[in-house]
C-alpha positions as CSV (number, residue, x, y, z in Angstrom):
1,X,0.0,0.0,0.0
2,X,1.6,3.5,-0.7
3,X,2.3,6.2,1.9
4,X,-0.6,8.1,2.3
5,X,1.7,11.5,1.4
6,X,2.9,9.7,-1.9
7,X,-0.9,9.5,-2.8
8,X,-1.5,13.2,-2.0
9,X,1.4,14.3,-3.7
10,X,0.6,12.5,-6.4
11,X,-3.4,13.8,-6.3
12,X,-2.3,17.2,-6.0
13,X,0.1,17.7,-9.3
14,X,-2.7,16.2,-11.2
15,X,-5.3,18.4,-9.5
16,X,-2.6,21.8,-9.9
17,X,-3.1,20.8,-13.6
18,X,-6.7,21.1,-13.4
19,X,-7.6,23.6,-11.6
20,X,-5.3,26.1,-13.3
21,X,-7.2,25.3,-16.5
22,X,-10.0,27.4,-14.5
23,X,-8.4,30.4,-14.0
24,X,-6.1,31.5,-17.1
25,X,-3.3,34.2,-16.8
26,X,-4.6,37.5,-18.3
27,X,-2.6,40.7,-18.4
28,X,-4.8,43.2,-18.3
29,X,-5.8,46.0,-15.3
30,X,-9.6,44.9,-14.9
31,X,-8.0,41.8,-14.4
32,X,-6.2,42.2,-11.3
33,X,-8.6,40.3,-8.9
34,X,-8.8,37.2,-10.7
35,X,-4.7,37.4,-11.4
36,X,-5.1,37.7,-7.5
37,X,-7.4,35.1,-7.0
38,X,-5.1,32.7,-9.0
39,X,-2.4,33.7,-6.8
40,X,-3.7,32.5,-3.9
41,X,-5.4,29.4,-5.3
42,X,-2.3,27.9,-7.1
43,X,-0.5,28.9,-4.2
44,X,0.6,25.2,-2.6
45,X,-1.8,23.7,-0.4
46,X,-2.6,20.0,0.7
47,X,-5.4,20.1,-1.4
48,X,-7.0,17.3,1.2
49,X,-10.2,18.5,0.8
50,X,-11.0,17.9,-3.2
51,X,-8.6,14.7,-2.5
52,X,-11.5,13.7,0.2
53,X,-14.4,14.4,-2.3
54,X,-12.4,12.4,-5.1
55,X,-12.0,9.3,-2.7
56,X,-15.6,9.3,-1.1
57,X,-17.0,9.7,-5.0
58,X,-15.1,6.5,-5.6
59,X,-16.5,4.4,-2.9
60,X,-19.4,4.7,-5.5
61,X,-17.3,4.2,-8.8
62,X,-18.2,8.0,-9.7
63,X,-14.9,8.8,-11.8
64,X,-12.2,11.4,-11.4
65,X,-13.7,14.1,-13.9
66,X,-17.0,13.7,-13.0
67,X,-16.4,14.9,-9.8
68,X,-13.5,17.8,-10.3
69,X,-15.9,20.7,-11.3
70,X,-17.0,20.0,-7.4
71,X,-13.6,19.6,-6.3
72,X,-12.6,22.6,-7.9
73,X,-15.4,24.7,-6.3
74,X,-15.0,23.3,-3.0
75,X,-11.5,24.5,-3.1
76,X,-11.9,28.0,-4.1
77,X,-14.7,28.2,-1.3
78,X,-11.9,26.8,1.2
79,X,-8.8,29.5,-0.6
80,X,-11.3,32.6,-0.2
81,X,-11.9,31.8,3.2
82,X,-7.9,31.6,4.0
83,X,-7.6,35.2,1.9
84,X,-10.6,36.5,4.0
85,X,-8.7,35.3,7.5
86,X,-5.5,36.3,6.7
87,X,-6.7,40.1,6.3
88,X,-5.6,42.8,8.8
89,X,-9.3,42.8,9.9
90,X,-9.4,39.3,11.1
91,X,-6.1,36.6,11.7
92,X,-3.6,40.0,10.1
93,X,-1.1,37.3,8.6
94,X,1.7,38.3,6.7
95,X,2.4,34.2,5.3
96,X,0.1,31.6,3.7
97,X,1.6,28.7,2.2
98,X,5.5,30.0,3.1
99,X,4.5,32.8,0.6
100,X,3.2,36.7,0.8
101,X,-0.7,36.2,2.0
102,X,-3.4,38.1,-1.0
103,X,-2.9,41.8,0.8
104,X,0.7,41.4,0.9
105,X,1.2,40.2,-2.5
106,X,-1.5,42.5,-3.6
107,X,-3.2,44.8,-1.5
108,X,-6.0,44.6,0.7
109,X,-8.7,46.2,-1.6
110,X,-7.4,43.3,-4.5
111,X,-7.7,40.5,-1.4
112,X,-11.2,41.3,-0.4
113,X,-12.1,41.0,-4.1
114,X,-10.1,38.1,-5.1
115,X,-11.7,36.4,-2.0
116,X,-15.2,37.9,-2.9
117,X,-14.4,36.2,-6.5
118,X,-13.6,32.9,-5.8
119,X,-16.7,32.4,-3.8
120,X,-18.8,33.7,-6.7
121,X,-17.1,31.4,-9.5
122,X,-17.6,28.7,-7.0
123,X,-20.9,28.4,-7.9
124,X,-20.6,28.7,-11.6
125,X,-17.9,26.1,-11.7
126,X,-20.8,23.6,-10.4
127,X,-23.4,25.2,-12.2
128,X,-21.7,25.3,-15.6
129,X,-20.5,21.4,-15.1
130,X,-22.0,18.8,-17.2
131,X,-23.6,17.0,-14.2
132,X,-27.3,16.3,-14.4
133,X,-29.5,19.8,-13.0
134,X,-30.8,17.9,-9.7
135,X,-27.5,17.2,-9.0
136,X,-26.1,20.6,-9.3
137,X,-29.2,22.1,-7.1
138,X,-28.4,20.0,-4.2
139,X,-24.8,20.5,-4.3
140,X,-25.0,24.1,-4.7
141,X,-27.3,24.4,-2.0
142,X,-25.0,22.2,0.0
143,X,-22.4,24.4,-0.5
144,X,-23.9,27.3,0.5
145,X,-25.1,26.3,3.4
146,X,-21.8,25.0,4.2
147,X,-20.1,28.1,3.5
148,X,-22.7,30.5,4.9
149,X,-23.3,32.3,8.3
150,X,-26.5,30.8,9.8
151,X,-25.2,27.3,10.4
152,X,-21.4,27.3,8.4
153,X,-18.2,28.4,8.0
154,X,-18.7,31.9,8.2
155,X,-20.8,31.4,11.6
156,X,-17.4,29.3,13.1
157,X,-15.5,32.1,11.9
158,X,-17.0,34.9,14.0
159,X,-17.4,32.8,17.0
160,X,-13.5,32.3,16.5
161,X,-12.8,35.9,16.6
162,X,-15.5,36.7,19.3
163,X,-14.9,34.4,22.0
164,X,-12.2,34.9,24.4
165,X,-10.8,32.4,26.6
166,X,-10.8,34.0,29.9
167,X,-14.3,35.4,29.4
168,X,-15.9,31.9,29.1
169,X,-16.1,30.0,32.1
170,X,-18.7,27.3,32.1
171,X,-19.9,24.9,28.8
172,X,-15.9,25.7,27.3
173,X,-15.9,22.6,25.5
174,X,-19.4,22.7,24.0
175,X,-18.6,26.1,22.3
176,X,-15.1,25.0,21.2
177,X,-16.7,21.7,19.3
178,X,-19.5,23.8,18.3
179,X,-17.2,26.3,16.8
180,X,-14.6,23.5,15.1
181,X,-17.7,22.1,13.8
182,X,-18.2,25.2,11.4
183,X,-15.3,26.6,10.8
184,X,-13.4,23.6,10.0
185,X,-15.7,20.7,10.2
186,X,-18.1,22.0,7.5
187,X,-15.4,22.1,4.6
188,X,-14.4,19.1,5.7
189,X,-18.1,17.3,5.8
190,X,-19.3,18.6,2.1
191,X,-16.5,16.5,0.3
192,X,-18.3,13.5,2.3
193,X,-21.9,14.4,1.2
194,X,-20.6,15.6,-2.1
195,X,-18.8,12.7,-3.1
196,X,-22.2,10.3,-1.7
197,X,-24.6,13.1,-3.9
198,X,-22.7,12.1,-6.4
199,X,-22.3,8.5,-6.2
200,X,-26.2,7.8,-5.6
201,X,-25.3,6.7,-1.8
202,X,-28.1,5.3,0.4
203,X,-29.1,7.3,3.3
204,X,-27.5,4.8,5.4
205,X,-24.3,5.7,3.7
206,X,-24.8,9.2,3.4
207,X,-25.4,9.3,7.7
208,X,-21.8,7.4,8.4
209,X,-20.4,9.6,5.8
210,X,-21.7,12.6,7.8
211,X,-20.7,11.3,11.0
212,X,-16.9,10.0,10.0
213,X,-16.5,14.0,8.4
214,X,-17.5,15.7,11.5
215,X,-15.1,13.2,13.5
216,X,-11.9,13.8,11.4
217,X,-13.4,17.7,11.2
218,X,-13.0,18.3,15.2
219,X,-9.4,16.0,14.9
220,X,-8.3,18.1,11.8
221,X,-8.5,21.2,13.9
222,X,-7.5,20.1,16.9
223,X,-4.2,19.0,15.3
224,X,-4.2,22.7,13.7
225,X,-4.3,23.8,17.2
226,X,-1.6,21.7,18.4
227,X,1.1,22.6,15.0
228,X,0.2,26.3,16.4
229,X,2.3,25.6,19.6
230,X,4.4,22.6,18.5
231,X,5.1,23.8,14.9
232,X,7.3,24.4,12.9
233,X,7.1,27.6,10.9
234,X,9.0,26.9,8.2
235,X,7.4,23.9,7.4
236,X,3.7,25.1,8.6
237,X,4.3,28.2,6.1
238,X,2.6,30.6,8.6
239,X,2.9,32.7,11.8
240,X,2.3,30.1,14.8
241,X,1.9,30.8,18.3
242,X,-1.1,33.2,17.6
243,X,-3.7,30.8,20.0
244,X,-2.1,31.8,23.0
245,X,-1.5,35.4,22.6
246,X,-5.2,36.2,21.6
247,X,-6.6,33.9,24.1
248,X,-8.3,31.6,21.4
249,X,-10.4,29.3,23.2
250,X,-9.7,25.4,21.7
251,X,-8.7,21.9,23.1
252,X,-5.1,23.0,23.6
253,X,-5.9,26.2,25.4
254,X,-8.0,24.2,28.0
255,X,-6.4,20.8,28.3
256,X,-3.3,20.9,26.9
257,X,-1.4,19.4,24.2
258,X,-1.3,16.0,25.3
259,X,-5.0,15.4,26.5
260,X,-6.6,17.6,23.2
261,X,-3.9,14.7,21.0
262,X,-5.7,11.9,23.1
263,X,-9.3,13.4,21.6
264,X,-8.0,13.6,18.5
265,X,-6.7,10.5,18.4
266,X,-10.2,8.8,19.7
267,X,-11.4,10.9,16.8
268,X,-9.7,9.0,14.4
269,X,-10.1,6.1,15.6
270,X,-14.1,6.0,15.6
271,X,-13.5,7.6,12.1
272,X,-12.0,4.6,10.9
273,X,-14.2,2.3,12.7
274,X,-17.1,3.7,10.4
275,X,-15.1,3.0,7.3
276,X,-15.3,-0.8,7.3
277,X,-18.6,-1.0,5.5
278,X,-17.2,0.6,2.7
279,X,-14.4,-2.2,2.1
280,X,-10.9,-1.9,1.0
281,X,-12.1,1.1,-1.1
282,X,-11.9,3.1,2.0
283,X,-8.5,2.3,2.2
284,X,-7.0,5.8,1.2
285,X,-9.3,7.8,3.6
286,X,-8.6,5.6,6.0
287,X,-4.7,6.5,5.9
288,X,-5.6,10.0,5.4
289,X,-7.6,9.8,8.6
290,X,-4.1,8.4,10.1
291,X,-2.1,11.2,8.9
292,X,-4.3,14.1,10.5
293,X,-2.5,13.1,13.6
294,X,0.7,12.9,12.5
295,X,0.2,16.0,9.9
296,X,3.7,18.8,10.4
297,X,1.9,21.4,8.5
């Protein structure tokens, strides 16, 4: 069996190829949020989350370009949410990637627009795609409820910036997994549903689909939280230690790094456990559950 990083590696030059079909060069001044938005979405990245939609399609024999107009959207949702949080108003980080974040390379003005521009063409990528119209509504919709601020990625996001460790003092591990759950855990779920919208799934299916995303959701950013103290910057490619100093309220901050690894790690495990039905075609998301814990950057 290969390593699990071979197989992402692997995944992501193919996927580089494609998505940068999506967003051509063009030299030309109205042009300069979507040179920006290209910027930032060709810039790196693990690209685990269209690598998760590709492999839970496959448990359902849906093939690799069937499903990339999805991948591709899901991944410039997820890249103008990281140009969003990097700005001065929010996380103010000056490295995404081990590169210049949007407003550095750009300027904030271009950012907010490049951001504002990937989200849009999100949508048309799916829209636009050959898949049949049913399909497209429910994934669409999926998205944007995924995405959006009533019950998504947007709503983790502001209680990420509005709550403050030493103000909370009862329920602290309720709002952390509530909070993981959207700001991490939903971009993490879609590529689950996604890939078993796609495939025709059962609603058994669909349900430990749902529940194996939000496990390896909370683990995926409790592992985030961790590389934030233990990390590496060079090889995490962004300013670490930011938790502490803004009083961030998470597993680590609470517990500590060794008891918010033994969650994750439970996590992971459970996540795994719920694989089995699915065969040895789980295999892959199986070892990428693995590597979550083990993840450097």
């Amino acid at each position: 069996m290969s390593d699990i990083r071979e197989v992402l590696l692997n995944y992501s030059n193919k996927f580089n190829q494609d998505i940068e079909k999506y967003i051509p060069q063009i030299d030309s001044p109205q042009y300069r949020a979507v040179n920006a938005m290209r910027y930032s979405l060709l810039n790196g990245g693990k690209r685990l989350r269209p690598f998760l939609l590709h492999e839970t399609a496959s448990l359902f024999d849906v093939d690799y370009n069937t499903a990339l107009p999805v991948a591709v959207a899901l991944e410039m949702i997820h890249t103008y949410s990281l140009i969003h949080d990097d700005l001065p108003a929010m996380d103010n980080d000056d490295m995404r990637r081990g590169k210049p974040t949007c407003h550095k390379a750009y300027d904030e003005a271009t950012a907010i627009l490049a951001g504002d521009g990937l989200l849009t063409y999100a949508f048309e990528v799916i829209s636009t795609s050959s898949l049949i119209d049913s399909k497209k509504v429910e994934l669409i919709t999926l998205l944007s409820q995924y995405s959006g601020a009533f019950n998504g990625m947007i709503a983790g996001q502001v209680l990420d910036m509005y709550t403050d460790k030493n103000e909370i003092t009862s329920n602290q591990e309720d709002i952390i997994k509530q909070t993981q759950a959207l700001k991490t855990g939903c971009l993490l779920r879609y590529p689950c549903i996604a890939g078993a919208i796609l495939g025709d799934s059962s609603k058994e299916e669909r349900e430990i689909l749902n529940t194996f995303a939000k496990n390896i959701g909370i683990a995926f950013q409790i592992t985030d939280d961790i590389l934030d103290v233990e990390g590496d910057e060079k090889v995490v490619g962004k300013t670490l230690k930011k938790d502490k100093a803004q009083h961030k309220l998470n597993f680590v901050s609470i517990y500590g790094v060794e008891k918010a690894r033994e969650k994750a790690t439970s996590l992971i495990t459970e996540a795994i456990d719920l694989l089995n039905i699915f065969g040895s075609k789980a295999e892959n998301m199986k070892s990428l559950s693995r590597y979550f814990l083990t993840r450097k950057y």
